[in-house]
C-alpha positions as CSV (number, residue, x, y, z in Angstrom):
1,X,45.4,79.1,-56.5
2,X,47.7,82.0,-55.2
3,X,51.1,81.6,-55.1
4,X,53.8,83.4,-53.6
5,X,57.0,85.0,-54.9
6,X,59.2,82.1,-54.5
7,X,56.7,79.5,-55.8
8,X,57.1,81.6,-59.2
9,X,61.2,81.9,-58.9
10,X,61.1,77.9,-58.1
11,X,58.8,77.6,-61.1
12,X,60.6,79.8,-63.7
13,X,63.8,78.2,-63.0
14,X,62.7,75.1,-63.8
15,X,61.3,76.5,-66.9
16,X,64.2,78.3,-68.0
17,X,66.4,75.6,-67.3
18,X,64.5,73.0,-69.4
19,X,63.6,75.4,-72.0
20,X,67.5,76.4,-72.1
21,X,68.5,72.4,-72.6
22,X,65.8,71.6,-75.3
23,X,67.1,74.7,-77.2
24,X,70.6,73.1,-77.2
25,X,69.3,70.1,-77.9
26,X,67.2,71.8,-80.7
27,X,70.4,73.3,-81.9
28,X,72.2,70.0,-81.7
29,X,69.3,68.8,-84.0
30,X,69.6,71.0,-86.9
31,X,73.0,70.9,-87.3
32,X,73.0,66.8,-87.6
33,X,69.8,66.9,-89.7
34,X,69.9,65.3,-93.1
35,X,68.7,66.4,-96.3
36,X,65.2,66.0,-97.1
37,X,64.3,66.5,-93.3
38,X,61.3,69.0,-92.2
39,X,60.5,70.5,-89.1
40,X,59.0,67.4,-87.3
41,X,61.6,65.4,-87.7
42,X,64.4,68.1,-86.4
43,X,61.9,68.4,-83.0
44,X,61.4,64.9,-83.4
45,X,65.5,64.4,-82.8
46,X,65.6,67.6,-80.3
47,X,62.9,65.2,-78.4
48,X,65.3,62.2,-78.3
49,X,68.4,64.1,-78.1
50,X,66.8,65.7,-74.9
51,X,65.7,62.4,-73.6
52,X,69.3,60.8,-73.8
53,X,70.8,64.0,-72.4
54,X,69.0,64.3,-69.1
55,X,67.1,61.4,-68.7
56,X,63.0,62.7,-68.9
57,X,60.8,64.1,-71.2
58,X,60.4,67.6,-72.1
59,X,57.3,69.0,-71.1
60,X,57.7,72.6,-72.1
61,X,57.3,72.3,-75.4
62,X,54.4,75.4,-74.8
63,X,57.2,77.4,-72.7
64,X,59.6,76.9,-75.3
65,X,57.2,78.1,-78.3
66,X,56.9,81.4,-76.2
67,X,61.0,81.8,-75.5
68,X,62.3,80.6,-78.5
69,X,62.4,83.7,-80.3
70,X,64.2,85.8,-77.8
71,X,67.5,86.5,-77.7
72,X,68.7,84.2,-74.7
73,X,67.1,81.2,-76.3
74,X,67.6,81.9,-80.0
75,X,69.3,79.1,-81.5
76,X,72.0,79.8,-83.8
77,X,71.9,77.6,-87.2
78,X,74.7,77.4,-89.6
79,X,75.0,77.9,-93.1
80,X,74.7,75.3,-95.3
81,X,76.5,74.9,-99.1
82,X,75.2,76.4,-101.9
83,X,74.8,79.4,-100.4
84,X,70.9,78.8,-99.1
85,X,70.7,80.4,-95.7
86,X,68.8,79.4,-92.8
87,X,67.4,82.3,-90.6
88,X,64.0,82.2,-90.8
89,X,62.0,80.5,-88.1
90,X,58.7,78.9,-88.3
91,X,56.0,79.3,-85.3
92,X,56.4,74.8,-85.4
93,X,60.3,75.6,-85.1
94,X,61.2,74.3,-88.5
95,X,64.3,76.1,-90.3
96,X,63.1,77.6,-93.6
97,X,66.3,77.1,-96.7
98,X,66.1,79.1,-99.6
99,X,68.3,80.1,-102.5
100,X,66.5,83.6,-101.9
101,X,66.7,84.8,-98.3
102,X,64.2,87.9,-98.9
103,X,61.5,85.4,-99.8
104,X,60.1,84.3,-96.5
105,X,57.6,81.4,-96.4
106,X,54.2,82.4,-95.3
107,X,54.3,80.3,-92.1
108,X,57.5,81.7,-91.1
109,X,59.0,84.9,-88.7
110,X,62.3,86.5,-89.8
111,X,65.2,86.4,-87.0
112,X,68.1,88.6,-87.3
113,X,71.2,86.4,-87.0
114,X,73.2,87.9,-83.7
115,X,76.3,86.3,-85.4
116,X,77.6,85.2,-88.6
117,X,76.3,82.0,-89.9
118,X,79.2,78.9,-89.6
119,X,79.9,76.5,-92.4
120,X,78.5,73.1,-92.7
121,X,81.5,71.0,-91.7
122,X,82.3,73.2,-88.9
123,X,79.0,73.1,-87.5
124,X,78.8,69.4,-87.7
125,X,82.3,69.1,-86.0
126,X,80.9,71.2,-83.3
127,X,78.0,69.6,-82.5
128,X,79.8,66.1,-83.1
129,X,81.9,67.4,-80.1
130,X,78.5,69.2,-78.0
131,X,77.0,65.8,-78.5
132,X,80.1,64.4,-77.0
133,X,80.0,66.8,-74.3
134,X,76.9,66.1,-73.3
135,X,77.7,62.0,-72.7
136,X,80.6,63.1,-70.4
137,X,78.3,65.1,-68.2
138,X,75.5,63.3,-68.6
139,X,76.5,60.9,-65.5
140,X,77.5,63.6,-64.0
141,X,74.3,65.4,-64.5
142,X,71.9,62.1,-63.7
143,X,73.8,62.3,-60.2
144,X,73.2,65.8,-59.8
145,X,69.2,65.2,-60.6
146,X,69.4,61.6,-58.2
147,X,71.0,63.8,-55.5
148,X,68.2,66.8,-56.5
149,X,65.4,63.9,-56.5
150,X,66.5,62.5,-52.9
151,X,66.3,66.0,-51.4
152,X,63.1,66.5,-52.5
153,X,62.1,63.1,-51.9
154,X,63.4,64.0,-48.2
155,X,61.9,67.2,-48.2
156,X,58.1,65.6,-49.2
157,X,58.6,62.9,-46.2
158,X,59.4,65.8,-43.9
159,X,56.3,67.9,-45.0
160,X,54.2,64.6,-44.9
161,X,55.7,64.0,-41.5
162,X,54.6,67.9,-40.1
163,X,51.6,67.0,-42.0
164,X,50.9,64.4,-40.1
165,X,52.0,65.2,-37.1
166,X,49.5,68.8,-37.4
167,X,46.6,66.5,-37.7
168,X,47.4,64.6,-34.9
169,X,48.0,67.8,-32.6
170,X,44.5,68.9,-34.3
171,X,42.9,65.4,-33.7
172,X,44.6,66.0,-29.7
173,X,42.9,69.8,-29.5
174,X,39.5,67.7,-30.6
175,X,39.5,65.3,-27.9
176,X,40.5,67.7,-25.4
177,X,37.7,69.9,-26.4
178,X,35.6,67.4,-26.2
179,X,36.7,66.2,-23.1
180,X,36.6,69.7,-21.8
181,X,33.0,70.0,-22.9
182,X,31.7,66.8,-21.3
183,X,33.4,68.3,-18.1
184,X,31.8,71.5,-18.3
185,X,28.4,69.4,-19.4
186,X,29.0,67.3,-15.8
187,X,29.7,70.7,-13.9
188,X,26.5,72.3,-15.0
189,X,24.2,69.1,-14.6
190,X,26.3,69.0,-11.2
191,X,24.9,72.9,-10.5
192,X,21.9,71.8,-11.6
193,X,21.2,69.1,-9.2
194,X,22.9,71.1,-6.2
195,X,20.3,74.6,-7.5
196,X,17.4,71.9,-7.8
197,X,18.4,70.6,-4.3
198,X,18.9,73.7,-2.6
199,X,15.4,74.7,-3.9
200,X,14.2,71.5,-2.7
201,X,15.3,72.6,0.5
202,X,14.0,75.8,0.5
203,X,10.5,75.1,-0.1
204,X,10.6,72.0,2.7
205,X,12.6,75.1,4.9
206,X,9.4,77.2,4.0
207,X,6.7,74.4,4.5
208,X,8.5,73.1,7.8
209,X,8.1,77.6,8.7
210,X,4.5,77.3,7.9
211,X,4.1,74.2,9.7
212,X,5.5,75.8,12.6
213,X,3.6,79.1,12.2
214,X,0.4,77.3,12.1
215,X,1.1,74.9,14.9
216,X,2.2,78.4,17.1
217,X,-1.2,80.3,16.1
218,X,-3.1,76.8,16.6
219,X,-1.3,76.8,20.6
220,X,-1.5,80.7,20.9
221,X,-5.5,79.6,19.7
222,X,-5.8,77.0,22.4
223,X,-4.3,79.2,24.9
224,X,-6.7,81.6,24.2
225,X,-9.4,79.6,24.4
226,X,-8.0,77.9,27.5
227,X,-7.7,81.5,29.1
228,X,-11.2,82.5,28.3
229,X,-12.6,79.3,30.0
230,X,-11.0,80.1,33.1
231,X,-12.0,83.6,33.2
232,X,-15.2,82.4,32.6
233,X,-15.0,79.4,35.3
234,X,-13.7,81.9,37.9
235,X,-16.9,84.2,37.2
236,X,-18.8,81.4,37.7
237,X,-17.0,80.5,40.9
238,X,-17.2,84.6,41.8
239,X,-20.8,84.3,41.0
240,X,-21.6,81.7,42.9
241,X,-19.3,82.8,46.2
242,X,-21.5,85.9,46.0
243,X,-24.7,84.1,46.3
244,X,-23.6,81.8,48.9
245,X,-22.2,84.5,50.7
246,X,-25.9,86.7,50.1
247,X,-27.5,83.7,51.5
248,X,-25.1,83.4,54.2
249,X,-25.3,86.8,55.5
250,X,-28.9,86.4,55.1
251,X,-31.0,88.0,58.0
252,X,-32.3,85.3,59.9
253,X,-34.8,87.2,62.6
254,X,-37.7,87.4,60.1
255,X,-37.5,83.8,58.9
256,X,-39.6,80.9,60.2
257,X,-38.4,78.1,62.5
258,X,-38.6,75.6,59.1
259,X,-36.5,78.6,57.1
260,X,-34.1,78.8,59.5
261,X,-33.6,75.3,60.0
262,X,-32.5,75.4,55.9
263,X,-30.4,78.1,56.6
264,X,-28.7,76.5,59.2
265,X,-27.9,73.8,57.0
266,X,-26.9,75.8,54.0
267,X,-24.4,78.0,55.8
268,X,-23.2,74.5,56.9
269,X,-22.8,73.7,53.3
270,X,-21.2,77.0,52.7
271,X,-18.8,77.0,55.1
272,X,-17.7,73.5,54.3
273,X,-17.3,74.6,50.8
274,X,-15.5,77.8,51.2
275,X,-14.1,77.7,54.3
276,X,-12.3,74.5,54.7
């Protein structure tokens, strides 16, 4: 995963400090080692020195393989009697102590001595008295981890707390999304019904026009119709007037007595009919 710049200082000060107190404690070691001891058992005590010291276990053993060597974390051995010097360093750790000091082992990588080399007894009085040191601070240091453990103890129940408090403003923005889309769901199937019953109402506006159209051409029909029979009754009528009227004004000096006599009785007729 990426990390940022503070992530790494956070995470190299936690190395260097560890890998600083195991070197002491490394130091510490080969100074109080016996003879006859190796390599494994001086990291063996560094281990349990470093245990008692601060209270955990040192997991940097890795780290500490890479650093050791450098100057800042170079540990600085003492001389022991009989003039065998030990300033070589294996890649495990170990001390290397030989009469001949221009004879390295094949295992080992030579380290220039920054200082001169201290004598046995003063060495162990010195780390008799670091070893003492580190009891009178160590309450003082397993207060300053508690007081280092509750902070970030505190710190991990306020990031748990924004935590959860994000995925409850995130379960919040679900809902109301979701009850913002079953609105907008209801207010479209709401247009929908309204555009469906406007159309509705269009085409029974358009069939109730029709209706009407067809009942006014059926009426302007009938009136038609209506008109042409009286036109055609009042040409009867005029037709038939005009005959009555020829037979009326008919000449009556040619006719016989029995003609006339019908004549008579049709203009009767006529007049009755027309004239009254």
């Amino acid at each position: 995963m990426t990390r940022g710049i503070v992530a790494y200082k956070k995470r190299w000060y936690k190395i260097n400090k560890a890998v600083a107190q195991f070197a002491g404690c490394y130091d510490q070691a080969s100074r109080n080692i016996r003879s006859g001891s190796n390599a494994d058992d001086i990291k063996e005590l560094a281990y349990k020195l470093y245990s008692t010291n601060y209270g955990q276990k040192f997991t940097f053993e890795r780290h500490w393989n890479m650093l050791r060597l450098e100057q800042k974390w170079r540990s600085q051995l003492p001389t022991q009697s009989g003039g065998s010097k030990r300033t070589k360093v294996s890649a495990t750790g170990a001390y290397s102590s030989s009469s001949n000091p221009e004879t390295p082992l094949a295992d080992e990588l030579v380290v220039d001595s920054p200082v001169r080399p201290q004598g046995s007894k003063k060495s162990k009085r010195k780390g008799k008295e670091k070893a003492q040191m580190s009891e009178d601070f160590s309450d003082e240091d397993f207060s300053e981890r508690k007081s280092s453990l509750v902070k970030k103890l505190s710190l991990m129940e306020d990031i748990k707390n924004v935590r959860e408090k994000e995925l409850m403003d995130r379960e919040k923005e679900r809902e109301e999304e979701k009850e913002h889309r079953v609105k907008i769901m209801a207010i479209k199937e709401k247009e929908l019904q309204i555009q469906a019953a406007m159309k509705e109402q269009e085409l029974q506006a358009q069939a109730a026009m029709k209706e009407r159209e067809l009942q006014t051409q059926r009426y302007i029909k009938e009136m038609e119709i209506k008109a042409k029979e009286r036109e055609m009754e009042r040409m009867a009528k005029e037709m038939e007037r005009e005959m009555d009227m020829q037979i009326f004004n008919a000449d009556t000096s040619t006719m016989s007595e029995k003609r006339r006599a019908l004549h008579e009785i049709a203009c009767e007729k006529i007049i009755v009919k027309w004239f009254t």
